[in-house]
C-alpha positions as CSV (number, residue, x, y, z in Angstrom):
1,X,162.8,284.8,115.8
2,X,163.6,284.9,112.2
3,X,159.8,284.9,111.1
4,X,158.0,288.2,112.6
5,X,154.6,287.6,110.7
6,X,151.8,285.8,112.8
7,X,148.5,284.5,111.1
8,X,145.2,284.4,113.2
9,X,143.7,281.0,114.6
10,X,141.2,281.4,112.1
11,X,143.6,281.8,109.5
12,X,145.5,278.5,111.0
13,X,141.7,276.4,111.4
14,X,141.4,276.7,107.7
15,X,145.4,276.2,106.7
16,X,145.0,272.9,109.1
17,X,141.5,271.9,107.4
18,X,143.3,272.2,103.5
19,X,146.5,270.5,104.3
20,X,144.7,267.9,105.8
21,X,142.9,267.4,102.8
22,X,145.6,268.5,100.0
23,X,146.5,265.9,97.5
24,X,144.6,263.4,99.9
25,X,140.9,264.3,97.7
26,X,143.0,262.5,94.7
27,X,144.2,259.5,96.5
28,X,143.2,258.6,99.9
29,X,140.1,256.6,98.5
30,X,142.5,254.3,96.7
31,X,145.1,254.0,99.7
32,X,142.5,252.9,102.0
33,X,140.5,250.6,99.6
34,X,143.3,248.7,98.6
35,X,143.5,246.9,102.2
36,X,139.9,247.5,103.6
37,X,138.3,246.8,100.0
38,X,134.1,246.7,100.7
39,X,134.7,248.0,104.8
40,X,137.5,251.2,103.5
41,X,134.4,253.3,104.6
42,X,134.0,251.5,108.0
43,X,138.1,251.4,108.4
44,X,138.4,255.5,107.5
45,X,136.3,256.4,109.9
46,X,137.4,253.9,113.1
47,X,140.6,255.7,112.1
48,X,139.3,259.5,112.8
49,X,140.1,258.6,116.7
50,X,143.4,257.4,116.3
51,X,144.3,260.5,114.0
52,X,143.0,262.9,117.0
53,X,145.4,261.2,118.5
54,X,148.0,261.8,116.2
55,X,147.5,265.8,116.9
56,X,146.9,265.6,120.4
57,X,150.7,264.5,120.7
58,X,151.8,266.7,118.2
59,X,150.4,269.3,120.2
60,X,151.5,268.4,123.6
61,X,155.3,268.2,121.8
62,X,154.5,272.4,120.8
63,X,152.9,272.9,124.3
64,X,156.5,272.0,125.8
65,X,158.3,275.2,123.7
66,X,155.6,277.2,122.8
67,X,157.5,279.7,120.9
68,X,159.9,277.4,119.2
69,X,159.5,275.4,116.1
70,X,160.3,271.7,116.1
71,X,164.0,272.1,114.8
72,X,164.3,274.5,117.7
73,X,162.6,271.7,119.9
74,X,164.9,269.0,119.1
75,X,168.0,271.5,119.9
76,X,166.5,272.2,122.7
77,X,165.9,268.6,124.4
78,X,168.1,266.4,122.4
79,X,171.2,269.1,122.8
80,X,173.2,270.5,119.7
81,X,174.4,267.8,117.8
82,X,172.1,264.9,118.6
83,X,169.2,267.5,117.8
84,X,170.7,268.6,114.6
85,X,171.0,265.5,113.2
86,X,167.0,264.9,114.2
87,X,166.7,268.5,112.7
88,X,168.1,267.4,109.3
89,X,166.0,264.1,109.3
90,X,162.5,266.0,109.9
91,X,163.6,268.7,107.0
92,X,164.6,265.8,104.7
93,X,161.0,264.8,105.5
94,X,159.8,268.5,104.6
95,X,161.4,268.4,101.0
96,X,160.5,264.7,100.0
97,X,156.7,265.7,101.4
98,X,156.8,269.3,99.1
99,X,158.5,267.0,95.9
100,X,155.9,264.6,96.1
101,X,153.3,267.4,96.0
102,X,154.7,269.3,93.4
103,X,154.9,265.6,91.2
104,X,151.4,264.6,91.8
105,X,150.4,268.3,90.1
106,X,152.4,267.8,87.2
107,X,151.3,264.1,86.8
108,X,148.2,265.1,87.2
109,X,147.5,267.7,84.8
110,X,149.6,266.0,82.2
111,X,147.7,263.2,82.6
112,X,144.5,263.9,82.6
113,X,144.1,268.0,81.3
114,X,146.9,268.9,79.4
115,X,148.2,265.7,77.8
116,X,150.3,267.8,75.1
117,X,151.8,269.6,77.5
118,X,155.8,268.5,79.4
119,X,155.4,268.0,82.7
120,X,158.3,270.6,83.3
121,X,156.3,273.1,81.9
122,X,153.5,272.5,84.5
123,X,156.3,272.5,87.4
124,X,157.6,275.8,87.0
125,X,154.3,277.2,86.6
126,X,153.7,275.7,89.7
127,X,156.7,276.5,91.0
128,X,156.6,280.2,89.9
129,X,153.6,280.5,92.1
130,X,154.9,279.0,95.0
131,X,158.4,281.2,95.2
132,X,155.5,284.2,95.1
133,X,153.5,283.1,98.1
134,X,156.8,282.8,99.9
135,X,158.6,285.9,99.1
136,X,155.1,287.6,100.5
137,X,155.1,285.8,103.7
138,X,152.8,284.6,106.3
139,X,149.7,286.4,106.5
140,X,149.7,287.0,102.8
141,X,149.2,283.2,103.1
142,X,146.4,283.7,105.7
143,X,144.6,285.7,104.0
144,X,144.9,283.6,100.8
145,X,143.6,281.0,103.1
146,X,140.5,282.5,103.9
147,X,139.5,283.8,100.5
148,X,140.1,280.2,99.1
149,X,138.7,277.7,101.6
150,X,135.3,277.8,100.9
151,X,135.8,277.5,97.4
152,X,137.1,274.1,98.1
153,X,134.4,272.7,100.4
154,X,131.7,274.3,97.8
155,X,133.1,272.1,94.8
156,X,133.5,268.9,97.2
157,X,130.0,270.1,98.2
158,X,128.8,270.2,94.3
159,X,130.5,266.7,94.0
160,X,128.6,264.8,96.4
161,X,124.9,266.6,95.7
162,X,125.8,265.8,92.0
163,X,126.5,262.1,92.7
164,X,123.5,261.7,95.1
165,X,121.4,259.6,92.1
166,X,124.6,257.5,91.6
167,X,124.2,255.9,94.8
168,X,123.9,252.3,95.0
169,X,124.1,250.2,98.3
170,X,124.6,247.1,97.7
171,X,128.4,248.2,96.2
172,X,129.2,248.0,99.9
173,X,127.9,244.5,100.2
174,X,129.4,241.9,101.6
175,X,130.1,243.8,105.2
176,X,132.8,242.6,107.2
177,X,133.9,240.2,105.1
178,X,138.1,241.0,105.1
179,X,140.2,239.7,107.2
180,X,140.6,241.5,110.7
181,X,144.2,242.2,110.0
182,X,143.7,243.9,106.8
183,X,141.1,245.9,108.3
184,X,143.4,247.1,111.2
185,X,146.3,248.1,108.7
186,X,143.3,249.7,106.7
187,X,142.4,252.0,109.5
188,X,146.4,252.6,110.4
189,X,146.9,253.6,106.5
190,X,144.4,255.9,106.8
191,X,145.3,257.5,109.8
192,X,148.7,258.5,109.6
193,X,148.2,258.9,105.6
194,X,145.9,261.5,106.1
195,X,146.7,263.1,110.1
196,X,150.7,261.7,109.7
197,X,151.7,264.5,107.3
198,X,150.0,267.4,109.9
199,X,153.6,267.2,111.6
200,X,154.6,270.4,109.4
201,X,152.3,272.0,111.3
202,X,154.4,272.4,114.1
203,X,156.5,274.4,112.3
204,X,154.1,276.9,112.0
205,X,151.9,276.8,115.2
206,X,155.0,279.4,117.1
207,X,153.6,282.4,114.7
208,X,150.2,281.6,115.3
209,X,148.6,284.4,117.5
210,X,148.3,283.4,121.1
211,X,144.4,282.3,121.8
212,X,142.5,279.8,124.6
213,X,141.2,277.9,121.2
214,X,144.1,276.8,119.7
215,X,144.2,272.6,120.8
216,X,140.4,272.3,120.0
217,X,140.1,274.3,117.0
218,X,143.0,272.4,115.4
219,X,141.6,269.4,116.3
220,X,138.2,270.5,114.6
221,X,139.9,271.8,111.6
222,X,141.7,268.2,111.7
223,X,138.6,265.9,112.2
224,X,136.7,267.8,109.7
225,X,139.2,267.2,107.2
226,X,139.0,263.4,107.8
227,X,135.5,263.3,108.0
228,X,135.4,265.2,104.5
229,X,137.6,262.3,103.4
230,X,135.5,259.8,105.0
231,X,133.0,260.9,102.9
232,X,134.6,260.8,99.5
233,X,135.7,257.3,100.5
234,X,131.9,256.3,101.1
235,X,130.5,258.1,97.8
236,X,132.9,256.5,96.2
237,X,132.8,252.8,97.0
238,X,128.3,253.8,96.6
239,X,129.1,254.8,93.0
240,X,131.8,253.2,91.6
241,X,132.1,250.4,94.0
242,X,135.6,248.6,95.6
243,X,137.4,247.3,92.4
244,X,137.1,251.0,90.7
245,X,138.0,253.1,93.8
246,X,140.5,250.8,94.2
247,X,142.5,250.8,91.0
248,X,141.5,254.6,90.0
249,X,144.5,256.9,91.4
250,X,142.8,260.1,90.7
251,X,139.1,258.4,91.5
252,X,137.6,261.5,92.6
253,X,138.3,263.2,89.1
254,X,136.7,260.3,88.0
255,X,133.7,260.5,90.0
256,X,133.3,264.2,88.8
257,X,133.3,262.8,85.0
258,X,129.8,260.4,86.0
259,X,127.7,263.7,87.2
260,X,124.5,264.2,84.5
261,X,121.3,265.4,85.5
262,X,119.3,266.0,82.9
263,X,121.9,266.4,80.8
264,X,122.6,270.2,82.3
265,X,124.2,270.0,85.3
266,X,127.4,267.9,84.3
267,X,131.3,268.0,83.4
268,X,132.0,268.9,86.8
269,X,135.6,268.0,86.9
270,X,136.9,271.2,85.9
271,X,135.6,272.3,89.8
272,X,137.0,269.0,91.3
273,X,140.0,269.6,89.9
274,X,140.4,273.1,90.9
275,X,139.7,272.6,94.5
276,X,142.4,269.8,94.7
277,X,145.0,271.9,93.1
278,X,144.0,275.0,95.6
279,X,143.9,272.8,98.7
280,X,147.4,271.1,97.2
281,X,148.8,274.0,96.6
282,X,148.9,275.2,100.1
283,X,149.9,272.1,101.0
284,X,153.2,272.3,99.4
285,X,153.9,275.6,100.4
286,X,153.7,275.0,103.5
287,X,156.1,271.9,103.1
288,X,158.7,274.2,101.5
289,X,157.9,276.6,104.2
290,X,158.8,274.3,106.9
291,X,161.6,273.0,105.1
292,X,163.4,276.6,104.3
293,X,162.3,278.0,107.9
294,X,163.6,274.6,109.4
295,X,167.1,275.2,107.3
296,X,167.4,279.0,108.5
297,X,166.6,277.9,111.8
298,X,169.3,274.8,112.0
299,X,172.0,277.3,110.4
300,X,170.9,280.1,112.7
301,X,170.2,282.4,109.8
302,X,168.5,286.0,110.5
303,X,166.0,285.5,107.8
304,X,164.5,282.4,105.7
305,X,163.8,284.6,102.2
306,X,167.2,284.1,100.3
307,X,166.9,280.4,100.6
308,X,163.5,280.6,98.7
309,X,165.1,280.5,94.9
310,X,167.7,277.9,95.8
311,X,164.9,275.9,97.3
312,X,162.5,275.9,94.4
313,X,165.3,274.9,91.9
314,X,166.1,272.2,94.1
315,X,162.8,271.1,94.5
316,X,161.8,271.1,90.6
317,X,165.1,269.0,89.5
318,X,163.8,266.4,92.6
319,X,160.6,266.3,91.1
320,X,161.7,265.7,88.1
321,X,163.8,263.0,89.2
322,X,161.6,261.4,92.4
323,X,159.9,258.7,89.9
324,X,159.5,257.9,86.3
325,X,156.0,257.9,86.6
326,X,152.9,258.1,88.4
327,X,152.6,254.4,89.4
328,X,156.2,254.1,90.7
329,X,155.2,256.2,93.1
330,X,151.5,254.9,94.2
331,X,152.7,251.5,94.2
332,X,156.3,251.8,95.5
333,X,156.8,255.0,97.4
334,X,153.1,255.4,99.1
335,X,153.3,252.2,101.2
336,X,157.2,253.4,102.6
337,X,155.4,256.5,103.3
338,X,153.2,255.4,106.2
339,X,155.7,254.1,107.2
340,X,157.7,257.3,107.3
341,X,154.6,259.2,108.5
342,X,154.2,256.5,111.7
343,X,158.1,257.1,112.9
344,X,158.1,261.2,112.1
345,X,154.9,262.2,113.4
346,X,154.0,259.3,116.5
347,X,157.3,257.7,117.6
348,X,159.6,260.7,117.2
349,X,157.1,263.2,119.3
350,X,156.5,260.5,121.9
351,X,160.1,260.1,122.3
352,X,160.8,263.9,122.4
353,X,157.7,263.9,125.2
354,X,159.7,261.3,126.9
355,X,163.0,263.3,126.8
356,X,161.3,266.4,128.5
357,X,159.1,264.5,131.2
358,X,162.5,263.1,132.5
359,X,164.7,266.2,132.4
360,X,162.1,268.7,133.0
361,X,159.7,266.9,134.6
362,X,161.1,266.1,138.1
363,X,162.4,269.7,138.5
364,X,158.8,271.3,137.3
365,X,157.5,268.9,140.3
366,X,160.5,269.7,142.9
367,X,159.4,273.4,142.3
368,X,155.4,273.1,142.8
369,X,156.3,271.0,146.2
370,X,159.4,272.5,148.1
């Protein structure tokens, strides 16, 4: 193995709860409203099953190699070229999924914080930061992991409390009044928008230390994540209402602006935007992660860490380069992507499944029943 750090399940629980989360806070109200519109709420969470789905598959693909990552997996059932070729597809994934990341940060924060400021300036910075937690490895990202998580679900915490006097009802009013087809591409959207992307994971589950509670603690950490965004989704449409959530890209920021009571405890958006950079952060670096570990792995390197510069210089003229703005990517590149997520994190794995049950299934059998 080229990677000899492991990271605890605990450590993994709450790496799986903040990349489920990640840049989702920002956006996934806005994704699933556009379709759903009054019934996103109802649509997010019908979703939730088909999600746990989504990692229950993912899972039984790791189960099948424990110790391997998925570009090891696809050698290892599709053979060495039509596996490579698979391998390069999924790591293409990786580096598109870590560009758009690192794009949303700097659109973000020039956008919104730092509107003097190039956005080139705000990629290396974050860039900088990310080389850093890869040069230190594994369980210097565990342990970042722990110290940061509840920071995250105390601000999201702060942002619903704060909004609590906000709430109106009758925002969600008519019910059930889209048609059923939107509705079921609402609660596909936000399915594999949200649980899609966990595929990285399985590039990381092999140096996870070996435990009974693996599955159902990942699948915890996973439905707690879309629950938390189930929530947002619901303050959101309460508060603002559909046509707001809707056409808002960075609608939780602007939720955080609306919090005053009694004109003390207010300008909250400081917090909100703190815990979406910490839970995107991780999310990207464990995209460039999988991606450099993935390349090592393909090229049968002896260690990932000399591909970490090259990497982050490739990744900062990409981002640079991805979109011209912020909506060419929300309203052009966002609806591809579940796409994307659908065929790299569903079809794929069932395939791969498929592959294994018939070449290894039989003999598994033939040996249990001489």
């Amino acid at each position: 193995m080229i990677i000899k750090d492991k990271i605890s399940i605990r450590q993994f629980t709450l790496l799986t709860f903040l990349v489920m989360v990640g840049d989702m806070i920002l956006i996934y109200p806005s994704l699933v409203t556009t379709l759903g519109k009054n019934d996103a709420w109802l649509c997010s969470l019908l979703g939730q099953p088909i999600g746990l789905f989504i990692i229950w598959i993912m899972y039984k693909l790791h189960q099948t190699y424990p110790n391997l990552s998925l570009i090891e997996i696809n050698r290892k059932l599709l053979g060495l070229w039509a596996g490579s070729v698979l391998s390069m597809g999924y790591l293409f994934y990786f580096a598109i999924g870590a560009v758009i990341c690192i794009r949303e940060v700097g659109d973000f924060m020039t956008t919104q914080i730092y509107l003097q400021t190039p956005i080139r300036v705000i990629l290396i910075m974050l860039l900088c930061s990310l080389i850093w937690g890869l040069k230190n490895g594994l369980q210097t990202m565990g342990a970042s992991v722990e110290m940061l998580t509840p920071v995250v679900v105390v601000f999201m915490l702060l942002l619903f409390m704060g909004l609590l006097p906000k709430i109106d009802a009758s925002h969600l009013q008519p019910f059930l009044s889209v048609k059923w087809i939107h509705l079921v591409e609402a609660i596909f959207r936000g399915a594999f928008t949200s649980y899609g992307e966990l595929i990285v994971l399985t590039m990381i589950l092999p140096y996870v230390m070996t435990g009974p509670n693996v599955k159902r603690d990942m699948l915890l950490a996973t439905l707690m994540g879309g629950l938390l965004l189930s929530a947002l989704l619901l303050v959101s449409l309460l508060v603002v209402g559909t046509f707001m959530t809707q056409h808002n890209i960075y609608i939780s920021y602007a939720l955080s602006q609306k919090i005053n009571i009694g004109n003390f405890f207010e300008r909250l958006e400081a917090f909100m935007s703190t815990a979406w950079l910490i839970a995107t952060y991780f999310k990207c670096l464990l995209y460039m992660f999988a991606f450099i570990s993935g390349l090592a792995h393909l090229f049968q390197l002896k260690t990932y860490k000399p591909l970490i510069l090259p990497t982050a210089l490739l990744m900062f003229a990409l981002a640079v380069l991805i979109s011209p703005n912020v909506l060419f990517y929300t309203n052009i590149i966002m609806p591809v992507w579940v796409d994307w997520d659908i065929t790299v994190s569903f079809i794929i794995p069932l395939f791969l499944l498929l592959v294994h049950h018939i070449r290894f299934g039989k003999g598994k059998k033939s040996q249990t029943n001489p």
